[in-house]
N, C-alpha and C positions, 0 to 999 in steps of 0.2 A: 241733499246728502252728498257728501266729498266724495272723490272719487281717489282712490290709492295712483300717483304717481306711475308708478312702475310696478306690475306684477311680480310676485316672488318666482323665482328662478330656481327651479328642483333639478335634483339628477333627474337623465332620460331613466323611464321607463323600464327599457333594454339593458341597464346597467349589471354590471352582475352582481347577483346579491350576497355574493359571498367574500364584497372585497375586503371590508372591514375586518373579515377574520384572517385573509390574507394577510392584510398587515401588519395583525397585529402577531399571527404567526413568525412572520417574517423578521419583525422586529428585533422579537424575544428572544428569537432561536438564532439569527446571525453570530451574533458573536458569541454566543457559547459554541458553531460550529465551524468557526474560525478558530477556535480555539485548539478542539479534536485532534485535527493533525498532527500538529506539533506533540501534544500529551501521546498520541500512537507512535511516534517517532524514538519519543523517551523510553516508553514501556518495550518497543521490540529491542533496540540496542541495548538494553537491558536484558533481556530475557534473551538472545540470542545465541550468545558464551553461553546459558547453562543449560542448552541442548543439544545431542547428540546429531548426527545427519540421518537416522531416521526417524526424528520430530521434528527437525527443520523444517521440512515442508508444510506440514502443518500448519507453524508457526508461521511462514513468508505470506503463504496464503491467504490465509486470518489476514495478517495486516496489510495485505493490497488491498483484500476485497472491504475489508475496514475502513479503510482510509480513502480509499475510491468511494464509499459511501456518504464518508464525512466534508470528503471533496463536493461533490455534485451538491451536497446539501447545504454547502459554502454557499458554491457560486449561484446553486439557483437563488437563494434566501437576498442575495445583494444585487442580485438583476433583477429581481422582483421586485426589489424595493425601489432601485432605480426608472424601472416601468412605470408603477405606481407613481414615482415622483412628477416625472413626466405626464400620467393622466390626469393627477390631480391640477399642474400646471397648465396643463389644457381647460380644464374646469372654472377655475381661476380664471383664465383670459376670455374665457368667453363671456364668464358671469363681467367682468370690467368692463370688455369690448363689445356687448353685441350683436353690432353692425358686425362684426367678422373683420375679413381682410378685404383694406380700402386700395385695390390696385392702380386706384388713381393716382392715388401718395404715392407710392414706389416710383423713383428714380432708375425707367427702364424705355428701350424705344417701341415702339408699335407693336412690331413685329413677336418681342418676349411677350408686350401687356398682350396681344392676342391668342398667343399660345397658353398664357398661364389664364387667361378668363376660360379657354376653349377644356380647359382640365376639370373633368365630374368631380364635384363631392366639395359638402362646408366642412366648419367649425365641428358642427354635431358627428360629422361622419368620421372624423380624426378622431375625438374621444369616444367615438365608440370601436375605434379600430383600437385606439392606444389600452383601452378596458380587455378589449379581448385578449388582446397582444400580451397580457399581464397575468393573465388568469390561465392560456393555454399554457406561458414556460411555467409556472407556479404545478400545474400541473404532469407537464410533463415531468422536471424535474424532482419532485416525489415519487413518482411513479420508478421514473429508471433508479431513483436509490432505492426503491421497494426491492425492486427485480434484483439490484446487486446485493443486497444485505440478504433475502432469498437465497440465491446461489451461493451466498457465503453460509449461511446456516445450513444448508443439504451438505452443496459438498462436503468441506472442512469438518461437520461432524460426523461422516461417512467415514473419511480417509482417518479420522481420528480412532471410529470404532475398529476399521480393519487393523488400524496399527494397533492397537490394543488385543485385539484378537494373535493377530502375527507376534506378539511377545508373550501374551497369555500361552499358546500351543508353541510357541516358538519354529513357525511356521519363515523359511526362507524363500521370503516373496519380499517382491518391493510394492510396500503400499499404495505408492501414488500409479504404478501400472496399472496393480487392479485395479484402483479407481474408475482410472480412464478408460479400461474394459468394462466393469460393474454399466459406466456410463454410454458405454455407446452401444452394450446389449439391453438397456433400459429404452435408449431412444429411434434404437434402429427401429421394433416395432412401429413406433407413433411415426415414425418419418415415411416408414412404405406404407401405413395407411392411409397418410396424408396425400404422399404423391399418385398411390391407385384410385383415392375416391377426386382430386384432381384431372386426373387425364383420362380414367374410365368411368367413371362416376355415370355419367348421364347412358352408358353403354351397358352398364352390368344389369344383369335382371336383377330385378326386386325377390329376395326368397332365395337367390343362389346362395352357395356355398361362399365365394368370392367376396358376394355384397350382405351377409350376415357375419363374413369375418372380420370385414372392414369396418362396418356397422358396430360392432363389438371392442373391436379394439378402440375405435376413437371415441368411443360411450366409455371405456375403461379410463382411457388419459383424461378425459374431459371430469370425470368423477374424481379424479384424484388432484384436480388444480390446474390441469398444461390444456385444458381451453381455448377460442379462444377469448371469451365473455367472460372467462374469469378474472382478468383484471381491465372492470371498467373502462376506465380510464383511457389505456390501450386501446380499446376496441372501438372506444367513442373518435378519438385521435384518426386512429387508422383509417374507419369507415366515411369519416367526413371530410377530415384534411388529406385522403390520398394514399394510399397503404403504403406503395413503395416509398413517396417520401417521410413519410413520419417513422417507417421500418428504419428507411436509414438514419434520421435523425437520431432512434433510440438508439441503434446499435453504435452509432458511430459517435456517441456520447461519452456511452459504456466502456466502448474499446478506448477512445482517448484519455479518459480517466485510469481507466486501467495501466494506459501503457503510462500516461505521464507519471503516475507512482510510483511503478517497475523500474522507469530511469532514474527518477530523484532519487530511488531506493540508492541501487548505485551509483551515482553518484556522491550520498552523501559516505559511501562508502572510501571512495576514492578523491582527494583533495585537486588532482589534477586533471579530473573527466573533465570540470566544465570550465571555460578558460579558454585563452591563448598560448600553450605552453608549450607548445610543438617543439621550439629550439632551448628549451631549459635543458640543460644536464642534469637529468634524470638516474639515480644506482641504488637497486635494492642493496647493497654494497657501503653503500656510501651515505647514505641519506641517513641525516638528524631524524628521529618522529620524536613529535611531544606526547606519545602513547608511551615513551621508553623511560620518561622519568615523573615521578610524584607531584613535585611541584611545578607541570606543565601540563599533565593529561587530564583528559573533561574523563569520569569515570562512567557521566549517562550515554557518553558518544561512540567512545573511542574505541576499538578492538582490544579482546584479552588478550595484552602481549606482555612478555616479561618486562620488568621495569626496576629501576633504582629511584633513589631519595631525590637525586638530581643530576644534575651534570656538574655540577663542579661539587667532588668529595671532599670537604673538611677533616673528618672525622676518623677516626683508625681504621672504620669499618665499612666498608660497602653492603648496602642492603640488598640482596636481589630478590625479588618475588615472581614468582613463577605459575601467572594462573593455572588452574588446571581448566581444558577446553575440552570437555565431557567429545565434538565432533572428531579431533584427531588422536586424543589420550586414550579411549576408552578402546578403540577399534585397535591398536597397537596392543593396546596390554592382554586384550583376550590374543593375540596371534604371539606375544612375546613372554605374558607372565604364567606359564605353565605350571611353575614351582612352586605359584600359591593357590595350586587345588587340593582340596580337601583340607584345609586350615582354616582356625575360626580367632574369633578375637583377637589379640596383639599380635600371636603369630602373622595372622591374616596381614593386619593394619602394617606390618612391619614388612614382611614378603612385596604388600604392592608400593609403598616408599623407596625400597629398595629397586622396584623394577622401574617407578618413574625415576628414580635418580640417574640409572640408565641410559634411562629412554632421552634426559638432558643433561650430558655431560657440560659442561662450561670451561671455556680454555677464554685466558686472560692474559692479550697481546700476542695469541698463537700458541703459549704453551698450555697443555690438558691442566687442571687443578684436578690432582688426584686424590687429595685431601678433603675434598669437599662435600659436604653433609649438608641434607635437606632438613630442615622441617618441616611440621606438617602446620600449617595455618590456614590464614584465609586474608582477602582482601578486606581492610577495615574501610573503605571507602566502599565498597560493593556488595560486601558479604559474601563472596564467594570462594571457594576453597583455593587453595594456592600453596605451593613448596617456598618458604622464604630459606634461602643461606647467606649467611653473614661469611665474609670474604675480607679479609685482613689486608690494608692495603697500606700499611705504618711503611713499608722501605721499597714501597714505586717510587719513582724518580718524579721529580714537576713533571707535567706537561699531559700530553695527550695519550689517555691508554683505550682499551679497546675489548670489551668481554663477548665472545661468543656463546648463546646457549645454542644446541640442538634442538629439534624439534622433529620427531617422529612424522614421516609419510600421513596424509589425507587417507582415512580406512576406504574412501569414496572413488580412489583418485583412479585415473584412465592412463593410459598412452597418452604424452603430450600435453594433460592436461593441468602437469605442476611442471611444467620448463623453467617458467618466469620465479620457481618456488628453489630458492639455496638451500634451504635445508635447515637455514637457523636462523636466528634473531642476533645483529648486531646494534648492541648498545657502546657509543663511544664513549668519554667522559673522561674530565682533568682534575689533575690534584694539584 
């Protein structure tokens, strides 16, 4: 009877048995979570202009802790697969080669070939490191987006119910302090029981007061999810790979994702954060933006700022529209439109027209247009509400003119913290 050549060659044993579904996880879900970001990015600059500065916070939140979730779930999903490439490449060469590594063949002198033979560990031991290596970030990686999409559903719908609370009673508090109070009267408890059953633990009697209170409180946090066996995963990491180092690892994941969001945020805010621009001549004064005219400005990007048709007017008539931005309109008008309380319909609608017309006078090449009449519209590119006036420009001279709107004070604003802020929006533009 023959004998088979060569035995078949199976995965070790020891392999993990859940790679298959890793990759095919990892596969599917890559690029739809490449995707993510970018779609968060659309939806908040979007959404931004039509909230006031006490839902802002809200809203910022939401899309860090969003987009820090869609982030880690990027990167781990394409390191994973990267890993994997790698283990399965190892699998591959081994099934090819193997003899292993021939350090005969390598072109090296005595000295390396006897340090590299004196080195533990084959072929087998690489892919069973490169297997693990693949399967630990797969899981940490889920894990810390658990933990952040977590914290983003506590907090954000906490701060959400207070702020809803605080306009319901019309309670003058700032919601995101209480938060931060609510939160650190929540976890003071669990922190001093945690540090009294640490350094007194093995001291306190069994049956005291002390050690039935601490006993109680961290039997209360443990019941309610903040464990530390309630997220597996965590606990398996921590206890075997090293507490402090893997503690660091997740936090220091967390926080980098966090913060690299925080900046991209503003930055995509600002055109000249990232760059080399230090010696550009830079003037809120001076500067063209393609937020200022129609046939320049992105409407998913760009800030609500007043704008025209273009920069170079044809036409008799100059368009101006004047978003309305719920953060600095709405806090002026309750401090300025006094004269439309107790008025209802057109009265009403006509009283607050009139005080935002006010609140944005428009002077064209330095002199005030005292003539000037708002309507009430909205942005057809955005949907969102907006004073448009038409401004008659048939006997400007050619060349370069210059329209100032006003723009009311930040209801938010501090000492110091609108310096860099002129007070208006200048849009240049030629006839």
């Amino acid at each position: 009877m023959s004998q088979p050549i060569e035995d078949a060659r199976h995965l070790s044993r020891r392999t993990t048995p859940t790679w298959e579904v890793e990759l095919l996880i990892s596969g599917v879900a890559v690029f739809a979570m490449l995707q993510v970001p970018g779609w968060l990015d659309d939806r908040m600059f979007a959404l931004e202009p039509r909230v006031g500065s006490d839902w802002r916070p809200v809203l910022v939140l939401f899309y860090i802790y969003s987009k820090s979730t869609a982030v880690v779930l990027a990167a781990t999903f394409a390191i994973h697969l990267l890993l994997r490439a790698q283990w399965i490449a190892l699998v591959g060469m081994d099934s090819v080669y193997p003899q292993g590594v021939q350090l005969d063949r390598l072109r090296m002198g005595p000295i390396q070939r006897a340090i590299e033979g004196a080195r533990p560990g084959t072929i087998a031991d690489a892919i069973e490191r490169a297997d693990n290596r693949a399967s630990v970030l797969f899981a940490i990686g889920v894990s810390i987006a658990t933990i952040i999409a977590s914290i983003c559903i506590f907090f954000c719908g906490s701060l959400l119910l207070v702020n809803l609370l605080a306009q319901a009673f019309a309670w003058p508090i700032d919601p995101l302090k209480v938060m931060w109070g609510i939160f650190g009267l929540v976890m003071l408890p669990f922190a001093s029981a945690g540090m009294t059953d640490q350094l007194r633990g093995d001291s306190l009697r069994p049956g005291g007061i002390v050690y039935r209170t601490v006993a109680a409180t961290l039997r209360f946090y443990t019941r309610i999810g903040m464990g530390r066996r309630n997220n597996h995963v965590i606990a398996l990491l921590t206890s075997n790979g090293g507490e402090r180092r893997m503690m660091a690892v997740v936090f220091g994941v967390m926080l980098a994702a966090l913060a690299g969001v925080g900046v991209a945020y503003a930055a995509m805010g600002t055109s000249t954060l990232a760059g080399s621009y230090r010696l550009f001549p830079d003037s809120a004064l001076q500067r063209l933006l393609p937020e200022h005219y129609d046939d320049q400005r992105n409407p998913a990007r760009d800030p609500a700022l007043p704008f025209v048709q273009s920069s170079v007017i044809a036409g008799p008539y100059l368009k101006l529209v004047v978003p309305y931005r719920p953060d600095r309109d709405e806090p002026a008008m309750r401090k300025h439109c006094t004269q439309a309380s107790g008025l209802e319909g057109e009265a009403l609608a006509s009283a607050r027209r009139a005080c935002l017309q006010a609140l944005h006078p428009v002077a064209l090449d330095g002199t005030p247009l005292q003539d000037l009449q708002y309507e009430i519209a909205s942005d057809p590119r955005t949907d969102r509400p907006a004073l448009l006036a038409m401004i008659d420009v048939r006997t400007l001279a050619p060349g370069r003119h210059e329209l100032r709107i006003a723009r009311p004070p930040r209801g938010d604003s501090k000492p110091g913290k609108d310096d860099e802020d002129p007070g208006f929006d200048t849009i240049p533009f030629w006839r």
